[in-house]
N, C-alpha and C positions, 0 to 999 in steps of 0.2 A: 504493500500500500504506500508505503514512506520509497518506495526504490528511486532512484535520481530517472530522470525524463529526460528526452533527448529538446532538441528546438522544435522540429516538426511535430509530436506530441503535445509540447506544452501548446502550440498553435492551438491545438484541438482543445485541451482543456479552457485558454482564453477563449474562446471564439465561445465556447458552447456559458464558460461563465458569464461574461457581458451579453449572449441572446439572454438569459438569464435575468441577468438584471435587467434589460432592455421589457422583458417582457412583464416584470411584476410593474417595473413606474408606469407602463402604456395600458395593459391589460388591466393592473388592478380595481380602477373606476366601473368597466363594464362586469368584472367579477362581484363586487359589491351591488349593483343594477341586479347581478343577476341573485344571490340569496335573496335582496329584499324585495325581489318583485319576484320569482320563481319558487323559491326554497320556502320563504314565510309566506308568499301568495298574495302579499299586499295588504295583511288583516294586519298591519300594522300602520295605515295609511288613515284611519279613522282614527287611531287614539291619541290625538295631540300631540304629532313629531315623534312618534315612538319610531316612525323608520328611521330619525336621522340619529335616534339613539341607538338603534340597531349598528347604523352605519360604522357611528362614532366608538361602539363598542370591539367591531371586527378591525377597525383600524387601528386602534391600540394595540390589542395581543394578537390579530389572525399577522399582520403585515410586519412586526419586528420579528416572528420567527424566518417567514420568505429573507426577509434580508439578513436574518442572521444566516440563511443557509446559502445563500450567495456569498458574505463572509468567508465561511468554511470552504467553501471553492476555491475563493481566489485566493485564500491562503495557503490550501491545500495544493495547488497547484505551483505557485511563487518557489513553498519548501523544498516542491519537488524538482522545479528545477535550479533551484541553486545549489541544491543537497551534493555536499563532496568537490565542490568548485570552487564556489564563492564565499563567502566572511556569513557567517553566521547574523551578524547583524543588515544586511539588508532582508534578510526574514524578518524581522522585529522590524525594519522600515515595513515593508509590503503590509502587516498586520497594521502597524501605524496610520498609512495612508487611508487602506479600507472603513476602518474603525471612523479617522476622521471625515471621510463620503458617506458614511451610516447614514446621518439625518437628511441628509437630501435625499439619500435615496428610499430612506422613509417618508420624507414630509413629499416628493415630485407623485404626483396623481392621487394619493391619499384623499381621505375626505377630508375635510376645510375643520370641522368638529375632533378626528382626534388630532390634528396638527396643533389645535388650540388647545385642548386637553395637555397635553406633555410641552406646551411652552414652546411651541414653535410658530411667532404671528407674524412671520415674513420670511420666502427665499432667498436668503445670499448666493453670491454668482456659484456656481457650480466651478470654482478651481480646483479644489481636491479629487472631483473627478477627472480634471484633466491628467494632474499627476499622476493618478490612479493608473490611467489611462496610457501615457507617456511611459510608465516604470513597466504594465506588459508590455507594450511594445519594444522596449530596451531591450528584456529577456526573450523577447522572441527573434535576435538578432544571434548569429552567432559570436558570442563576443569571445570567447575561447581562440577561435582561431583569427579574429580582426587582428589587423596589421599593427595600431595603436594598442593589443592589452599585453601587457606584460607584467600577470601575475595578479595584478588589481586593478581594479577599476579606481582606488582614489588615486594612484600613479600616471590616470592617463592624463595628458596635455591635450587641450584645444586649441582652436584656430587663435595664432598671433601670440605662443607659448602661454596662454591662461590656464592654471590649474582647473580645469572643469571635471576631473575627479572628486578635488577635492572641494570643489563648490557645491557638487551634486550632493557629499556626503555632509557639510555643513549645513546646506537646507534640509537633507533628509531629518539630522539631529532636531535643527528648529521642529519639522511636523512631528517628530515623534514626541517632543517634550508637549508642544499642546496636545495630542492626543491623551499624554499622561495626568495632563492637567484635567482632561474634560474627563476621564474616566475619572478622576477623583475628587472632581464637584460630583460626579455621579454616584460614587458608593457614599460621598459625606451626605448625600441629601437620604438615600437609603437608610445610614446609621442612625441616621438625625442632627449630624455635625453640619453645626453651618459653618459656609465658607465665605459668606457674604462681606462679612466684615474686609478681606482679600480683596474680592472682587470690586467692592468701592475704592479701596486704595490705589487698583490698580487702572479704574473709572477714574479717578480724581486726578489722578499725575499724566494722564494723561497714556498711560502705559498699558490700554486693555489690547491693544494691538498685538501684542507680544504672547497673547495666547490665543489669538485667533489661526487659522490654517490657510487663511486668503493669501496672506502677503507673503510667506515662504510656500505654499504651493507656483505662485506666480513667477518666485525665485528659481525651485525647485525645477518647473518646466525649461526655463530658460537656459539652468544647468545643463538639466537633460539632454537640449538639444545639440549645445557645445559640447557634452560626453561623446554624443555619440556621432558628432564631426569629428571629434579626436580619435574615436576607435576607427575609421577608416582614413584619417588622415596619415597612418604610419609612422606617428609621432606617438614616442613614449618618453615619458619625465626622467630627466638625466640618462638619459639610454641614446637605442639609436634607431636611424630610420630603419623601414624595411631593406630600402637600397642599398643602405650603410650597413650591413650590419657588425656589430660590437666585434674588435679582435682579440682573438685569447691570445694571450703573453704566452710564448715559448719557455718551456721549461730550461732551468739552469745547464747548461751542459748536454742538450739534446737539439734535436731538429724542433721546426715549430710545427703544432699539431697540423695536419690535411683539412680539416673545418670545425667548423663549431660545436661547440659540445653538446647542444642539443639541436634539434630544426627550430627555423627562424619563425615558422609556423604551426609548431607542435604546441601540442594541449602539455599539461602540467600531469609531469607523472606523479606528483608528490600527492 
């Protein structure tokens, strides 16, 4: 179940993930249409707004489990394929990311009553799902064998030597720390601990921006896109191009080696 995935594979698990999500935001208005006018038959349409309590009540618990199970996909799929290649912590970004697209993609076609029930009375732009969006696409690249990776992706270099490794993994930190933040106005509202007294502080100074996911998702894409200029630009951070590549120093008292010690385009056997 956990085994590492290849690229073409994981293609499959993104593709079938996001029809997925695609189809709970678009579908799930006419699946609500269809219990309260099919399922209950309407005998809720006489007793003073009991359908939109109906509505109101399928959209709170029936619609957070559909996206927690879209969740579990695209996590599951993320794990699998970075599983044995890559830094254990873009796992914890990819849960990151998803976690912080939760409410959109609970609050996008929902009913208007439970968006307002769980404190949700307006949609912000939809950036986390861009990142979202952006980080499968990244892993569905071969980045193993790209010209620019060698070994890590915070090592690769962008267009005009900018570290865009290491911008990608600096925004990645930003969404993940507001995601830790929002899960933990979440279990404090659960325990009963208020967090409030925080959140005006950080209202007051001017400083709530710093836990929202807009302005480092917006970061985050921009990274991205520079990563993944550098993974096929054949440029790696103090290393050397494809064309060039790196020469091994001849040993003391011997010939110098026939080539390089590993290929210039090999996967990591480590």
């Amino acid at each position: 179940m956990f085994r590492r995935i290849s690229t073409s594979e994981y293609v499959i698990w993104l593709v079938a993930t996001l029809l997925y999500l695609a189809a709970i935001v678009f579908l799930f208005p006419y699946f609500l249409r269809w219990v309260v006018l099919t399922v209950v038959g309407g005998s809720c349409s006489g007793a003073g707004g009991a359908c939109g309590a109906l509505a109101t009540v399928i959209g709170v618990y029936v619609k957070p489990v559909l996206v927690l199970i879209g969740i579990v996909l695209y996590t599951l799929s993320a794990f699998k394929r970075l599983r044995g290649e890559f830094s254990r912590f873009w796992a914890v970004f990819a849960v990151a990311v998803i976690y912080a697209s939760a409410p959109l993609l609970y609050a996008l076609g929902n009913f208007w009553g439970a968006n307002f029930s769980v404190g949700i009375l307006a949609l912000s732009a939809p950036l986390p799902l861009v990142a979202l969006l952006l980080f499968g696409i990244l892993l569905t690249l071969d980045i193993e064998d790209a010209p620019g990776y060698s070994g890590s992706l915070v090592d690769v270099t962008g267009p005009f030597g900018l570290p865009s490794g290491k911008l990608y993994a600096a925004t990645a930190i930003w969404i993940i720390a507001c995601a830790g933040v929002k899960l933990l106005l979440s279990i404090s509202s659960i325990l009963g601990v208020s967090m409030l007294p925080l959140l005006l502080l950080l209202v007051k100074s001017g400083m709530h921006w710093l836990i929202s996911p807009q302005l480092p998702s917006v970061l985050n894409v921009l990274a991205g896109i520079l990563l993944i200029m550098g993974l096929y630009s054949g440029s790696k951070e103090g290393g050397a191009t494809v064309s060039e590549p790196r020469p091994v120093p001849a040993p003391r008292g011997g010939a110098s080696p026939r080539g390089p010690a590993r290929a210039t385009f090999g996967r990591r056997n480590d």
